[in-house]
N, CA and C of each residue as an Amber inpcrd file, in Angstrom:
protein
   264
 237.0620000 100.9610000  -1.6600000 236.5710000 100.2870000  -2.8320000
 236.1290000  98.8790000  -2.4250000 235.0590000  98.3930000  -3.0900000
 234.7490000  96.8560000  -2.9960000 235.3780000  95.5020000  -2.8230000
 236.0460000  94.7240000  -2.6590000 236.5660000  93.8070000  -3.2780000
 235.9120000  92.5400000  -2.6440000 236.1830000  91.6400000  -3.3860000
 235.6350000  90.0940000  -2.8430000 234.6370000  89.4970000  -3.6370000
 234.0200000  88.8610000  -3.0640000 232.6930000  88.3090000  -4.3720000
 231.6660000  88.1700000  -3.2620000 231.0900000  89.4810000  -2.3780000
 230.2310000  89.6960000  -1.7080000 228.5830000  89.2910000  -2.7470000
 227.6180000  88.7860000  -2.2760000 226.4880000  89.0430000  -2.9560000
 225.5810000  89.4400000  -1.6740000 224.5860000  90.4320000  -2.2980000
 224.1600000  91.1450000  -1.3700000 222.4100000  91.3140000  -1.9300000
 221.7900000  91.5890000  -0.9550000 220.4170000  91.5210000  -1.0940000
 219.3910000  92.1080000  -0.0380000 218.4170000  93.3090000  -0.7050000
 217.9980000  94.7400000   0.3880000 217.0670000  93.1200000   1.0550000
 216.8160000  94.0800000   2.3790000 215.6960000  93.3080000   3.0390000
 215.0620000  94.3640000   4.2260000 213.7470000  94.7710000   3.3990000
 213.2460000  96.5490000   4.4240000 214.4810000  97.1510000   3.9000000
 214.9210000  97.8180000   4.8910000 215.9120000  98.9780000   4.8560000
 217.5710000  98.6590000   5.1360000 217.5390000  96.7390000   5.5990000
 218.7810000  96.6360000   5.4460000 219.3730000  96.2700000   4.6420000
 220.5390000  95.6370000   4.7210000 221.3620000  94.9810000   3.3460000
 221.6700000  93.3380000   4.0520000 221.7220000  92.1420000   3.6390000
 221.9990000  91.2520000   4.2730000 223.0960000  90.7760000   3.0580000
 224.3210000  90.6310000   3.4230000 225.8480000  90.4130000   2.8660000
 226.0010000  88.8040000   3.1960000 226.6840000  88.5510000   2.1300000
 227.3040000  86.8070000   2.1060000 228.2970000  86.8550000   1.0650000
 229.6140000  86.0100000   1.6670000 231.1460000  86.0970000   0.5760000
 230.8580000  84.5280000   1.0160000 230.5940000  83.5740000  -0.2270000
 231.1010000  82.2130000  -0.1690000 232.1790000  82.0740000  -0.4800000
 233.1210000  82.5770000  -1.0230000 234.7580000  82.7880000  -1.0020000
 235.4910000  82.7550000   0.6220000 234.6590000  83.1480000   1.1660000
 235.3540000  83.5530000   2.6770000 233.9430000  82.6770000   4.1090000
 232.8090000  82.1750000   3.8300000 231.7760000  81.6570000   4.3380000
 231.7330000  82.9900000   5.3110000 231.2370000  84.1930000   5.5460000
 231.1410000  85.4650000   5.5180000 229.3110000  85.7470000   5.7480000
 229.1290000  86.1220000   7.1220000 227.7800000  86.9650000   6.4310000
 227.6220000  88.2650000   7.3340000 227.0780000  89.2680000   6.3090000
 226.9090000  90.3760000   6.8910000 225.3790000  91.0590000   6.5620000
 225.3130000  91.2700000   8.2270000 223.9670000  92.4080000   7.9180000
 224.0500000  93.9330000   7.9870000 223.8310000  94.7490000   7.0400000
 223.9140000  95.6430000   7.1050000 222.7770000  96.9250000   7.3930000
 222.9930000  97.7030000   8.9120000 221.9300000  99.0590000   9.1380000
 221.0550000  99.7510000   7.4080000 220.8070000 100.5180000   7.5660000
 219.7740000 101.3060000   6.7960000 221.4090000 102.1010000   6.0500000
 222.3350000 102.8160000   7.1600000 223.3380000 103.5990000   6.4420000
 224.3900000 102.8390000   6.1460000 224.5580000 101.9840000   6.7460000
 225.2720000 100.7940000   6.2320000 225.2220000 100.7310000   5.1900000
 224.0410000 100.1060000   4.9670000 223.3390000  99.5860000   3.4050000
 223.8700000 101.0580000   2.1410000 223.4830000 102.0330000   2.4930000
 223.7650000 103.0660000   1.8830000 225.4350000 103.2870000   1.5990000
 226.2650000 103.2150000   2.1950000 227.4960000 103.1830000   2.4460000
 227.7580000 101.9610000   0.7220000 227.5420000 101.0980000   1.5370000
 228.0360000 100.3920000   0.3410000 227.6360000 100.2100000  -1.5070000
 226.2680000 100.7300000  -1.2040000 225.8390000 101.2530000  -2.4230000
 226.3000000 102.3690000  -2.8010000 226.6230000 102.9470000  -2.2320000
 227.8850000 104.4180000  -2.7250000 229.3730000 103.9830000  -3.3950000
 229.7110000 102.6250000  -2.5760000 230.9610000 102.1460000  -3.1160000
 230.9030000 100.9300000  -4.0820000 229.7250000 101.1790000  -5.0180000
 230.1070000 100.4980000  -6.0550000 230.8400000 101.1600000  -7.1600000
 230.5360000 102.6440000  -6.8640000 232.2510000 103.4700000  -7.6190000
 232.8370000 103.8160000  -6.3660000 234.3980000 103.3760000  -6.9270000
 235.1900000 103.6040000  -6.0090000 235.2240000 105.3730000  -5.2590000
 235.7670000 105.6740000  -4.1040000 235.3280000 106.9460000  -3.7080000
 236.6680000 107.3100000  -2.9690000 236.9950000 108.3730000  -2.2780000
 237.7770000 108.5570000  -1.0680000 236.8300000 108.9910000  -0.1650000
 237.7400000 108.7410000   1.0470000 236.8760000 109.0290000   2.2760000
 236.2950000 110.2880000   2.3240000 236.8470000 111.2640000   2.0080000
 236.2240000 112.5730000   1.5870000 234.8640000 113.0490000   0.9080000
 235.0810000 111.9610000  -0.1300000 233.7500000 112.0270000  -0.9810000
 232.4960000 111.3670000  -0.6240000 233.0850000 110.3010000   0.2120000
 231.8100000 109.2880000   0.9330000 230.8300000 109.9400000   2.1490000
 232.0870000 110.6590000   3.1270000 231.4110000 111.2910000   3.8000000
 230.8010000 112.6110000   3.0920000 230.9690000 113.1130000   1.9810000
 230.2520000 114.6590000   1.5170000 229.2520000 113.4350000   1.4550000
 228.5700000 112.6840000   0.6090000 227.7300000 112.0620000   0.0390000
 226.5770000 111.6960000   1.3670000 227.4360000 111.6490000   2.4160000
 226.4830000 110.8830000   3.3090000 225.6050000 112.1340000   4.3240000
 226.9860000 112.8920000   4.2270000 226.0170000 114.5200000   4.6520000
 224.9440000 114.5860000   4.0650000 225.2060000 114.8600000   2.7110000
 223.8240000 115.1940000   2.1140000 222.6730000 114.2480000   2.2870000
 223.4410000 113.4760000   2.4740000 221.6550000 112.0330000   2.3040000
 220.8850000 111.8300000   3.9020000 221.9900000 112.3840000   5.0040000
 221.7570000 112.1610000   6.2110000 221.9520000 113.7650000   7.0680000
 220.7500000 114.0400000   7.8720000 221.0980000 114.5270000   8.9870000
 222.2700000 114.9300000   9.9140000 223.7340000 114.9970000   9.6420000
 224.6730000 114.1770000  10.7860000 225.9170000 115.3450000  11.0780000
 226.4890000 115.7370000  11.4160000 227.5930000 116.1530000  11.4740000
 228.5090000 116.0200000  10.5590000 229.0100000 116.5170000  10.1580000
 230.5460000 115.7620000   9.4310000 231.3260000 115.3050000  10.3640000
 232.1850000 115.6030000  11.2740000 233.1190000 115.1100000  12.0680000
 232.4870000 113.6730000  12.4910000 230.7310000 113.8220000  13.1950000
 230.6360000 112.4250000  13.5270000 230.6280000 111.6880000  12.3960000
 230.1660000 112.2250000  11.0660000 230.4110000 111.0700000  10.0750000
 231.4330000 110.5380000   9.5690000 232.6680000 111.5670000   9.4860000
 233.6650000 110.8250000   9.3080000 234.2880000 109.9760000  10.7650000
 233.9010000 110.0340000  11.8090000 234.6630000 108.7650000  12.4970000
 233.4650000 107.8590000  12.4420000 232.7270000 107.9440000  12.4440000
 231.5190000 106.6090000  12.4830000 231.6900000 105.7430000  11.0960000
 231.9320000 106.8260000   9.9780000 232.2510000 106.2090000   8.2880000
 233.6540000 104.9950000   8.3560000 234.3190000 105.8650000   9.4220000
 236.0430000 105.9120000   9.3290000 236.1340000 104.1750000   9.9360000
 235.2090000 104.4010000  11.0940000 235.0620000 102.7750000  11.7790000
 234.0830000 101.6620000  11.1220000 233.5370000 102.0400000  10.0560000
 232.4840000 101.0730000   9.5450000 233.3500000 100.3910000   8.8110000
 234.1780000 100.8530000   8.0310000 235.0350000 100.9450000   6.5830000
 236.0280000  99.9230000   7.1730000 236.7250000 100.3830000   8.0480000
 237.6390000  99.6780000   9.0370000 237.1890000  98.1180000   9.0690000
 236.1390000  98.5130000   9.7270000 235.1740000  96.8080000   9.8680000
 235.2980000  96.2130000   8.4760000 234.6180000  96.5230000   7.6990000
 234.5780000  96.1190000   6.4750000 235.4720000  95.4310000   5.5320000
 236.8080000  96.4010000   6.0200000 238.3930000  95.8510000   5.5090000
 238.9790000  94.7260000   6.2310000 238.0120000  94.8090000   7.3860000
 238.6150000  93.5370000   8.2820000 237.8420000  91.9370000   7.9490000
 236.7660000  92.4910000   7.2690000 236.5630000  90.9850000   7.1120000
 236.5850000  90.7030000   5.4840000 237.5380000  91.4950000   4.8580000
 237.8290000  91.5610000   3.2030000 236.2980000  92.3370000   2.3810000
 235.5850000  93.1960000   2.4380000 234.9820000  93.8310000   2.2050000
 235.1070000  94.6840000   1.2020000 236.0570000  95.3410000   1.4340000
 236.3430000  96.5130000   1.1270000 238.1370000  96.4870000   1.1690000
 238.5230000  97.6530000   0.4270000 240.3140000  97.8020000   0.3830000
 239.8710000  99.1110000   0.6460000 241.2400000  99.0700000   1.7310000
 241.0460000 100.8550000   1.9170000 242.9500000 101.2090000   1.5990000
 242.5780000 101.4950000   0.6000000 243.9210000 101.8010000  -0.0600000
 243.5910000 103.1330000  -0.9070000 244.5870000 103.3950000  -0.2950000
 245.6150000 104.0940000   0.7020000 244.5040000 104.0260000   2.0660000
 245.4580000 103.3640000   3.1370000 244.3540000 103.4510000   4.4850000
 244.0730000 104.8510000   4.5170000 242.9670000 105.3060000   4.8980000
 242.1860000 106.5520000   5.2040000 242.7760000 107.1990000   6.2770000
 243.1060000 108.7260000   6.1100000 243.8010000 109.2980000   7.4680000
 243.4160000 110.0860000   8.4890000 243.3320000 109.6160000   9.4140000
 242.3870000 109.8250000  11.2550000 242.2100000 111.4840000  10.9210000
């Protein structure tokens, strides 16, 4: 799920992220960008990766560890809450 007071803004196909709460900036890939526009309703990891199957080309297995490590990132710089942490 979201948390923080991220403001965010497309640019082409990415997302470019800023938390003045935290002086924070993030740029975000094309699926990146997608990722987080999925989590403006909250989701489980389950549902994020069905969602991203469908929108992408990809494996499931690689999507859930590539999802699994983005999310990770994300929680690390207050992004996102991954509550209940997501399980390997």
């Amino acid at each position: 799920m979201r948390q923080g007071d991220w403001l965010s803004a497309r640019i082409d196909n990415e997302l470019v992220m800023m938390s003045p709460e935290h002086g924070r900036y993030l740029n975000l890939s094309e699926v990146g960008a997608e990722i987080w526009e999925i989590l403006a309703e909250p989701r489980t990891l389950d549902g994020l990766v069905e969602e991203l199957v469908g929108r992408f080309e990809v494996d499931e297995e690689v999507c859930r560890a590539e999802t699994l490590a983005f999310l990770s990132e994300l929680a690390r710089v207050d992004a996102v809450s991954l509550d209940p942490p997501p399980e390997r």
